[in-house]
Backbone bond lengths (Angstrom), bond angles and torsions (degrees), N, CA, C in turn:
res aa  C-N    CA-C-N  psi(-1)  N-CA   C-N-CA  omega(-1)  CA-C   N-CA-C  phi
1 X - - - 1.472 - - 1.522 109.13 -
2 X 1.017 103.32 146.47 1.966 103.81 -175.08 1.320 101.96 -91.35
3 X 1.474 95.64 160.85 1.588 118.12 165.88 1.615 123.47 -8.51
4 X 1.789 81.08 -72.32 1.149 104.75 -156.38 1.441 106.09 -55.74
5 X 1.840 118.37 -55.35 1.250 114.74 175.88 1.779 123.83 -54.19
6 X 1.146 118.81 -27.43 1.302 119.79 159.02 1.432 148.62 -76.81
7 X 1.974 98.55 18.06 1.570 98.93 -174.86 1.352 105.32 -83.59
8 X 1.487 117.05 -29.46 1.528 123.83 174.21 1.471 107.90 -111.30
9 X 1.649 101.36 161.22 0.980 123.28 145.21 1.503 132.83 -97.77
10 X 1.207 86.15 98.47 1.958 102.89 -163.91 1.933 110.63 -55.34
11 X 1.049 91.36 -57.15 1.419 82.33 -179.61 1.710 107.92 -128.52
12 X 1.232 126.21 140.78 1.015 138.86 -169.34 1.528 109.63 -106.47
13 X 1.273 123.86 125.00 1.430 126.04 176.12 1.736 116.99 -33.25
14 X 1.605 100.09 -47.59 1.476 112.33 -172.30 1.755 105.09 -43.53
15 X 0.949 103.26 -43.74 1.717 105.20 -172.53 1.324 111.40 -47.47
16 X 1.545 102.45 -54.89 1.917 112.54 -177.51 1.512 96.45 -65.13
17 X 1.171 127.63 -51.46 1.619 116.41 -177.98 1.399 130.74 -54.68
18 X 1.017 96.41 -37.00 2.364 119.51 167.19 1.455 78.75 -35.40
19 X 1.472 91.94 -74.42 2.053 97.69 -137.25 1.489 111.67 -67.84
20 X 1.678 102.42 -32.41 1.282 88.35 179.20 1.374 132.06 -70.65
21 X 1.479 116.77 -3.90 1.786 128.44 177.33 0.937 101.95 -107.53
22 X 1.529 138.31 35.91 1.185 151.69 -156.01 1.885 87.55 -150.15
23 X 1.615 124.46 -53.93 0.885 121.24 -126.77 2.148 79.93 -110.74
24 X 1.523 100.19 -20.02 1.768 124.45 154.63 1.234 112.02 -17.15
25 X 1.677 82.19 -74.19 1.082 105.95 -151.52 1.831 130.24 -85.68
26 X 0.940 103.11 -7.61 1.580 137.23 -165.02 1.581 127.80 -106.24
27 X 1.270 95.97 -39.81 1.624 125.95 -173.19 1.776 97.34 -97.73
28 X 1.215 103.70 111.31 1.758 124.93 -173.45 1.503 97.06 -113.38
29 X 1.529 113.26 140.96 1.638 101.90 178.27 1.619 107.89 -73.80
30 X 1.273 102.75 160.53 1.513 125.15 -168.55 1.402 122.03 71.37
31 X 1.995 108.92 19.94 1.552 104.23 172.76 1.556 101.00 -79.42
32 X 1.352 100.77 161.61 1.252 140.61 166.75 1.265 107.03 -99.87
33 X 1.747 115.25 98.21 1.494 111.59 161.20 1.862 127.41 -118.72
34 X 1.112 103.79 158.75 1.674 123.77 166.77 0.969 110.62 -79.61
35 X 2.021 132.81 92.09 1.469 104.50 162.21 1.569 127.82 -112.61
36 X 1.441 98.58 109.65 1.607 112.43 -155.94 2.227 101.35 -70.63
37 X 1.338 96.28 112.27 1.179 94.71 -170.40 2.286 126.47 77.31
38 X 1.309 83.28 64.68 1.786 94.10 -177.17 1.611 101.77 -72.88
39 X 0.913 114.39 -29.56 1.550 124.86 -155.11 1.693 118.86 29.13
40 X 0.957 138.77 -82.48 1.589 127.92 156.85 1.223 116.50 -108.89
41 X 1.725 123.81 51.28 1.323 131.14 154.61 1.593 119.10 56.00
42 X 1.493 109.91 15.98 1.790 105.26 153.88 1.254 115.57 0.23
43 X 1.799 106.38 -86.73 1.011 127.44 -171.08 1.271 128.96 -79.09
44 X 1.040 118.26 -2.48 1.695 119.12 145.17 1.265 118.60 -74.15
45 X 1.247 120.22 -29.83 1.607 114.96 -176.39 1.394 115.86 -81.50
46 X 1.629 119.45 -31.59 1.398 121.12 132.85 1.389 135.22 -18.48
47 X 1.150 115.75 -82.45 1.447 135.39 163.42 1.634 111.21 -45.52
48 X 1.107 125.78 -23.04 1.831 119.59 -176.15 1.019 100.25 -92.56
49 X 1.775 122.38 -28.24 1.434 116.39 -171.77 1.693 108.19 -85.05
50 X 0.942 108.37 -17.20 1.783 124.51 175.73 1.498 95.54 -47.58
51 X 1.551 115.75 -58.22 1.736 114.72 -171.58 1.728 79.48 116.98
52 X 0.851 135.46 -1.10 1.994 111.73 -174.29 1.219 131.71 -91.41
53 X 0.919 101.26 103.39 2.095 104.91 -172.94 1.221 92.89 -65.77
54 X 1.404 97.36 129.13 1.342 127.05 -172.29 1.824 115.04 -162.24
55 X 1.209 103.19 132.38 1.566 109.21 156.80 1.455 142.15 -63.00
56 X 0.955 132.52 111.49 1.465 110.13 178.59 1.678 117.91 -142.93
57 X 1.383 114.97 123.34 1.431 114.76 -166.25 1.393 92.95 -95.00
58 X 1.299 127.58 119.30 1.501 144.88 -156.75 1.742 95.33 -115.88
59 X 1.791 109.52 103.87 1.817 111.55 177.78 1.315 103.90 -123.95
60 X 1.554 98.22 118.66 1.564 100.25 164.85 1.669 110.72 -130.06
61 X 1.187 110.90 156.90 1.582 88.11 161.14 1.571 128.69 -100.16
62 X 1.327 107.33 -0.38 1.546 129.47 173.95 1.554 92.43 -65.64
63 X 1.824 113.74 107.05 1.371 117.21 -176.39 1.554 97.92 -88.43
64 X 1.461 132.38 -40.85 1.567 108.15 176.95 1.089 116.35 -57.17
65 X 1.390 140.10 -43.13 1.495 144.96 -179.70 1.456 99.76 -63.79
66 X 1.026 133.27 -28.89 1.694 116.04 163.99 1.368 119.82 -64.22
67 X 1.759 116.31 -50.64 1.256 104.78 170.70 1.277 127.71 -57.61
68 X 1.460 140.30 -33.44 0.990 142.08 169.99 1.025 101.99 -43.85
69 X 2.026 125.71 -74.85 1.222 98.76 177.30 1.812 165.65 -58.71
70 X 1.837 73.99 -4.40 1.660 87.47 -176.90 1.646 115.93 -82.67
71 X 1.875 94.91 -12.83 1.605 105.83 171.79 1.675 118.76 -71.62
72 X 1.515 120.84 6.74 1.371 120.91 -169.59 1.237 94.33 -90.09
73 X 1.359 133.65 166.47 1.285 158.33 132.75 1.504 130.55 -63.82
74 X 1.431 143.89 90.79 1.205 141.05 -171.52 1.238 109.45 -93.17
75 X 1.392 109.41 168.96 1.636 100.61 -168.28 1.569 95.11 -133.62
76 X 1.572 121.31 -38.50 1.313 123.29 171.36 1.443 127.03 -113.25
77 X 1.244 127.07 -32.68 1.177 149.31 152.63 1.296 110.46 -32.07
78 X 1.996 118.91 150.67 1.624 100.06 152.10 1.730 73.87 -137.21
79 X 1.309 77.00 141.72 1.727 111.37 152.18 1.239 153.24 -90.60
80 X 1.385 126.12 100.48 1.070 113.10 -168.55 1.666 126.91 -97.72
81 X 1.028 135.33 107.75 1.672 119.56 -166.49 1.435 128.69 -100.31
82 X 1.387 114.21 128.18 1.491 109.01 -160.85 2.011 77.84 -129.62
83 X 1.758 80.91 130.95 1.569 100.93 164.45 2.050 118.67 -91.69
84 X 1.505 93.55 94.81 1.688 85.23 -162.39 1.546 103.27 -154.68
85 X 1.352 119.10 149.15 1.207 125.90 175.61 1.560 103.09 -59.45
86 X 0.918 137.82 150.64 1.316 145.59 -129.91 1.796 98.19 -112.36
87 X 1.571 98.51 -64.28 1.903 89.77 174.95 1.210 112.31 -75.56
88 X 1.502 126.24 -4.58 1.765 107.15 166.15 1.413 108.77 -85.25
89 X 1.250 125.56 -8.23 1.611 125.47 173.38 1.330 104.91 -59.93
90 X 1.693 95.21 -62.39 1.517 105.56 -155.04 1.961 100.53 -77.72
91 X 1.304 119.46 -0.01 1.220 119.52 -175.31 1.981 86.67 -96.70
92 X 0.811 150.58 3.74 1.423 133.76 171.97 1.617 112.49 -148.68
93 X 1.107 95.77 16.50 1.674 125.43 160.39 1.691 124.41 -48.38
94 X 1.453 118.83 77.10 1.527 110.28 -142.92 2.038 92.63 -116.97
95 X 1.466 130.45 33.74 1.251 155.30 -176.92 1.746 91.83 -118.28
96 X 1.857 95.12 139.81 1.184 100.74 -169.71 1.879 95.39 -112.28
97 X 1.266 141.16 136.04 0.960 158.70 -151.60 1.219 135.63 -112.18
98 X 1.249 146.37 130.50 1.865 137.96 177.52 1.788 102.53 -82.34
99 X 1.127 117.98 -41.41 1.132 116.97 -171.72 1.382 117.24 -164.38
100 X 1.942 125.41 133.09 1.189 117.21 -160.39 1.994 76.66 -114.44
101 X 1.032 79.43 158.36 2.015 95.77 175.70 1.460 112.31 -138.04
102 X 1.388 109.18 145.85 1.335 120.31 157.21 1.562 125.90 -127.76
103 X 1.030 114.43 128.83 1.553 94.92 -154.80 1.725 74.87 -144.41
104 X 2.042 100.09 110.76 1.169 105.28 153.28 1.576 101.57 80.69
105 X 1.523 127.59 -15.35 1.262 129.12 174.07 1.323 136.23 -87.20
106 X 1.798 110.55 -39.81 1.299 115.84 -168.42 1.619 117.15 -66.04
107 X 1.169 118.59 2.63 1.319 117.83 169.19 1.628 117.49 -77.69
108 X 1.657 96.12 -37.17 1.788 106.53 169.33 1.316 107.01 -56.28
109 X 1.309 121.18 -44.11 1.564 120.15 -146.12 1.606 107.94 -124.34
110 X 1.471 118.50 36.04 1.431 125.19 147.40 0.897 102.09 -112.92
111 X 1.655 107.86 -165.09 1.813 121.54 -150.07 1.856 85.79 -136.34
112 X 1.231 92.49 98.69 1.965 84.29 -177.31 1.471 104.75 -66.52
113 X 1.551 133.99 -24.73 1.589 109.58 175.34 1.100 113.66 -65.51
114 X 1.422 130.26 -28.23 1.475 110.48 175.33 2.074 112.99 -140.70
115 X 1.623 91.64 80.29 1.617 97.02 -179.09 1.120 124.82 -45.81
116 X 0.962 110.00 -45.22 1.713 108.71 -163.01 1.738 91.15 -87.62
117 X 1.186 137.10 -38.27 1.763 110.84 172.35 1.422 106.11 -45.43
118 X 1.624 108.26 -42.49 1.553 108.27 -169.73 1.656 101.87 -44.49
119 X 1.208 98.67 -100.79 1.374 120.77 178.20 1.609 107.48 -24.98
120 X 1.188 125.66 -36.63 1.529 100.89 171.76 1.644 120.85 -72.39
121 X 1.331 109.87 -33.62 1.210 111.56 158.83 1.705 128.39 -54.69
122 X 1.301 103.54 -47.33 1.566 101.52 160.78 1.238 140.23 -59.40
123 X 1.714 106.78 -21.12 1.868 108.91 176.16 1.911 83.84 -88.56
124 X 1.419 133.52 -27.13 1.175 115.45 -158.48 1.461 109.09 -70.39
125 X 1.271 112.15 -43.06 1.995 123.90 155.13 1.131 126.01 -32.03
126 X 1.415 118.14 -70.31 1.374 133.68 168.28 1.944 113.28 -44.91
127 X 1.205 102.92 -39.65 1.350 104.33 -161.14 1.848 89.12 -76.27
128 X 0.786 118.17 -59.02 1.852 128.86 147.44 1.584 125.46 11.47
129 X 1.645 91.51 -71.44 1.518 101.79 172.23 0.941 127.09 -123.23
130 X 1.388 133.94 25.27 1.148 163.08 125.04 2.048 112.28 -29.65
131 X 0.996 111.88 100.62 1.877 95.88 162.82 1.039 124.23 -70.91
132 X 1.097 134.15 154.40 1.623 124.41 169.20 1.253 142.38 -44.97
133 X 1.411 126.02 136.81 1.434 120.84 -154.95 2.167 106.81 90.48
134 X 1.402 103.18 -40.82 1.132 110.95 -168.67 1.647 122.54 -51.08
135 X 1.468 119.02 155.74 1.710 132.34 -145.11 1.098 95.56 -117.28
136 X 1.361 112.61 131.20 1.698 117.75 142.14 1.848 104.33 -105.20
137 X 1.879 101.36 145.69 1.163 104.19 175.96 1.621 90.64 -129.17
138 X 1.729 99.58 133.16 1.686 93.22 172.12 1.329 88.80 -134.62
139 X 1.534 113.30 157.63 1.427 126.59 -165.34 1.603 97.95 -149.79
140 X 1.171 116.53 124.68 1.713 115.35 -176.61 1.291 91.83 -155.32
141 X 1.760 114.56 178.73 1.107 129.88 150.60 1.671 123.18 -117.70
142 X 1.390 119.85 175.76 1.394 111.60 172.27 1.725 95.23 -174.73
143 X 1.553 116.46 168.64 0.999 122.95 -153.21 1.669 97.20 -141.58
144 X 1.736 86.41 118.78 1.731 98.78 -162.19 1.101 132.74 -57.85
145 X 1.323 135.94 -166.91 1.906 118.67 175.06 1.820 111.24 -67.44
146 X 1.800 94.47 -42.89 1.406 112.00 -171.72 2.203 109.67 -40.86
147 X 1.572 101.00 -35.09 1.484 90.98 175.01 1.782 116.94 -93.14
148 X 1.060 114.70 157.74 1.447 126.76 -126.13 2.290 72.57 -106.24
149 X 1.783 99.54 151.75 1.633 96.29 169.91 1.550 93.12 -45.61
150 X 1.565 123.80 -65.08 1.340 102.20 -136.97 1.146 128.26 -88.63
151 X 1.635 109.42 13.23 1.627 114.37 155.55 1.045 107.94 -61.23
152 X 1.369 129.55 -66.55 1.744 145.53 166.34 1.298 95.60 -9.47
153 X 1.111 120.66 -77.55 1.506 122.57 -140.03 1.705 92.04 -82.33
154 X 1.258 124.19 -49.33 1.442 110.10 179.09 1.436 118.77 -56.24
155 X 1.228 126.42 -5.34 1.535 152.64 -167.75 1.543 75.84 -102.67
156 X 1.035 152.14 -76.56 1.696 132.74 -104.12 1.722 82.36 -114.79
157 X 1.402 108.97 -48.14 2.148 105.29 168.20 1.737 106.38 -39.30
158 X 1.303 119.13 -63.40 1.338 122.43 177.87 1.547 121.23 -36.56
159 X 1.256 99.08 -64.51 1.840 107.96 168.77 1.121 116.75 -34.20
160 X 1.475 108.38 -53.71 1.332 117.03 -168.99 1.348 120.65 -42.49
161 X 1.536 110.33 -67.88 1.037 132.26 174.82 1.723 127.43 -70.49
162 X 1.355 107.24 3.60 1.017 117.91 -167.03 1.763 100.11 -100.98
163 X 1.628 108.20 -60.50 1.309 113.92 155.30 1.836 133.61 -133.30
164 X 0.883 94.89 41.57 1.766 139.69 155.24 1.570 85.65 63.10
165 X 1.106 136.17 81.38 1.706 146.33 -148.74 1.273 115.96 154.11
166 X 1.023 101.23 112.76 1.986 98.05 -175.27 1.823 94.79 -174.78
167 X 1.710 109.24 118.70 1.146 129.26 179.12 1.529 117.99 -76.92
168 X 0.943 129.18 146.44 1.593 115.35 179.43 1.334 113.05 -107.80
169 X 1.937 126.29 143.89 0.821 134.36 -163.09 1.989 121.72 -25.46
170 X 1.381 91.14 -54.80 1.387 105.54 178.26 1.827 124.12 -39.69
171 X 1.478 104.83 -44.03 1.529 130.49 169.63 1.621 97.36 -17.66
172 X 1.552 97.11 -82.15 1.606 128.25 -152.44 1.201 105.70 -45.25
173 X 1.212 131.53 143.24 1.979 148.31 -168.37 1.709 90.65 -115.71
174 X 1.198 76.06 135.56 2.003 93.62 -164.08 2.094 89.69 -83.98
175 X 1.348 120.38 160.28 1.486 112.36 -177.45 1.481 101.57 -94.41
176 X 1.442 118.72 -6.02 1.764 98.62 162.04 1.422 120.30 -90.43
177 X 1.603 123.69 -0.70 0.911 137.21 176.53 1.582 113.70 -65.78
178 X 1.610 87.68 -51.21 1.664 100.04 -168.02 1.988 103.82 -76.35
179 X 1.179 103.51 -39.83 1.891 118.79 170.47 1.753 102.75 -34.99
180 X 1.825 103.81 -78.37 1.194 112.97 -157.68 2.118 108.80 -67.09
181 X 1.290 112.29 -20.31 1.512 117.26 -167.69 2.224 88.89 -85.12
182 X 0.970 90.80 -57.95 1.905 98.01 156.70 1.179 112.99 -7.71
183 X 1.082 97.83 -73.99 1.994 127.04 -156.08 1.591 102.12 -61.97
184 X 1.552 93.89 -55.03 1.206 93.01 -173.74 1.921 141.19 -99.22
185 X 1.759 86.03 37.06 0.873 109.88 169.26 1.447 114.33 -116.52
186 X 1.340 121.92 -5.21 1.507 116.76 173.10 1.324 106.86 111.45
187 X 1.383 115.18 22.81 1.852 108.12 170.62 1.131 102.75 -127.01
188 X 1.052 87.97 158.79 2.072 107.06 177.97 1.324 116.75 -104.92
189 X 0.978 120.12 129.65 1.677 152.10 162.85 1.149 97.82 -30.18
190 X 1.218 151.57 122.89 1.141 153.01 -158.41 1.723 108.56 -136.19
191 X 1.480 112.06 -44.29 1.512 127.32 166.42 1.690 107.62 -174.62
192 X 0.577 84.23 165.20 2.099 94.78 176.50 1.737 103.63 -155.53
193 X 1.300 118.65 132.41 1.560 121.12 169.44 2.019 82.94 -132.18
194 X 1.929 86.61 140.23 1.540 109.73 144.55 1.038 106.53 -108.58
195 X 1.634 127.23 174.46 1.177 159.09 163.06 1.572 129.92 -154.53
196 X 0.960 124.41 154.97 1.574 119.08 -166.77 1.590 82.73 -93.80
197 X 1.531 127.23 157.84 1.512 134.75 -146.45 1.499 85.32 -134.40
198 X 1.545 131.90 -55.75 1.409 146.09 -137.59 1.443 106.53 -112.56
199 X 1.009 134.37 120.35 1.558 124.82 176.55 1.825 107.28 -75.31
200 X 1.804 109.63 -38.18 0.980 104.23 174.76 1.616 135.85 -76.56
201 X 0.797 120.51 15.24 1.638 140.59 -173.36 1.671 108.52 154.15
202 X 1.554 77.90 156.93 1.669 99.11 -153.59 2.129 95.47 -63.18
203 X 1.054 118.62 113.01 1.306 109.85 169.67 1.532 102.15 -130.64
204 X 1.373 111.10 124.84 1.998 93.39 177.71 1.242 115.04 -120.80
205 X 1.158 105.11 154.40 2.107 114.74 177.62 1.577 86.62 -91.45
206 X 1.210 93.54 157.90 1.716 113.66 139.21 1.219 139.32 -133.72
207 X 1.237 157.48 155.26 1.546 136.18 165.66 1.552 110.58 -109.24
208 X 1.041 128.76 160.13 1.598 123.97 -172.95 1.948 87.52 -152.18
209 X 1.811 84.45 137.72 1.536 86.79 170.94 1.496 95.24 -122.90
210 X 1.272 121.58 134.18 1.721 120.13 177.64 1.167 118.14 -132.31
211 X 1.571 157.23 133.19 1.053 153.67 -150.54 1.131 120.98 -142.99
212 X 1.287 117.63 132.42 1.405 118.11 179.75 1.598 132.49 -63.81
213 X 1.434 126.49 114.18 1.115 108.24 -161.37 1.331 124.28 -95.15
């Protein structure tokens, strides 16, 4: 393996482990979920091995990462896969839901000039098709004030070329962003964990579980 792919550690196990005792803990058999951005179904293959019959309408618009996932085999789970930009799904999204998720997406699928319209519009959706009692789980990363642009960016050149994909600082939804637009849509905080993601510079995930009240 070259250099280059070995200056980072791109993804860190810890991330998949957050969500998935997150995803444990949350996911009751016979939910009905939204998963906005599956990309090759991690977390379905998680969830099938659990034993939990469960629904899940799986939207990405990444069409190879759909086929991949439609090539898996489930054993309890059903899957449903829709090839689609993600907020026009969930903008004509007329199925009522246990829990919508983002895992690793909402950075694709906001509008970094103006986050917080984003995101208020997104808890206003969710809160929408959501039933009562019902969960949003979002799981992302982002990279704090404390690191400097040009770690970022020497970080985000690397990616690039590493696996030809690399988001730019601006992308990332800060976790008081996503907390306070939350709040004030009528869900409750349910738990939130950070963790540092990167051994080589500070980059952190978080997961947030929030619920409609």
């Amino acid at each position: 393996m070259s250099t280059l792919k070995t200056k980072y550690q791109l993804f860190s196990p810890r991330i998949y482990e957050e969500m998935q005792a997150v995803l444990a803990s949350n996911v009751t058999p016979g939910s009905k979920i939204l998963d906005l951005g599956p990309y090759e179904g991690n977390n379905e293959i998680f969830l099938d091995g659990l034993g939990l019959k469960v629904d899940i309408d799986c939207v990405d618009i990444d069409e190879t990462a759909l086929k991949v996932l439609a090539a898996k085999e489930f054993q309890n789970i059903t899957v449903n896969i829709v090839h689609e930009d993600g907020n026009e799904f969930l903008r004509n999204y007329d199925k009522q839901v246990d829990l919508v998720l983002s895992s690793a997406s909402i950075h694709e699928m906001n509008n970094p000039r103006n986050q917080w319209s984003y995101m208020n519009w997104f808890f206003a959706e969710a809160n929408r098709v959501l039933v009562p009692g019902g969960k949003v789980v979002i799981g992302d990363l982002y990279f704090p004030d404390s690191i400097s642009d040009e770690v970022v960016e020497e970080f985000r050149k690397w990616q690039w070329e590493a696996i030809h994909h690399a988001s730019s600082r601006e992308q990332f939804v800060y976790p008081e962003m996503i907390e306070e637009t939350a709040l004030s849509h009528g869900f409750e905080l349910v738990s939130k964990k950070e963790i540092r993601a990167m051994r080589e510079i500070d980059r952190r995930y978080y997961v947030f579980v929030l619920q409609k009240t």
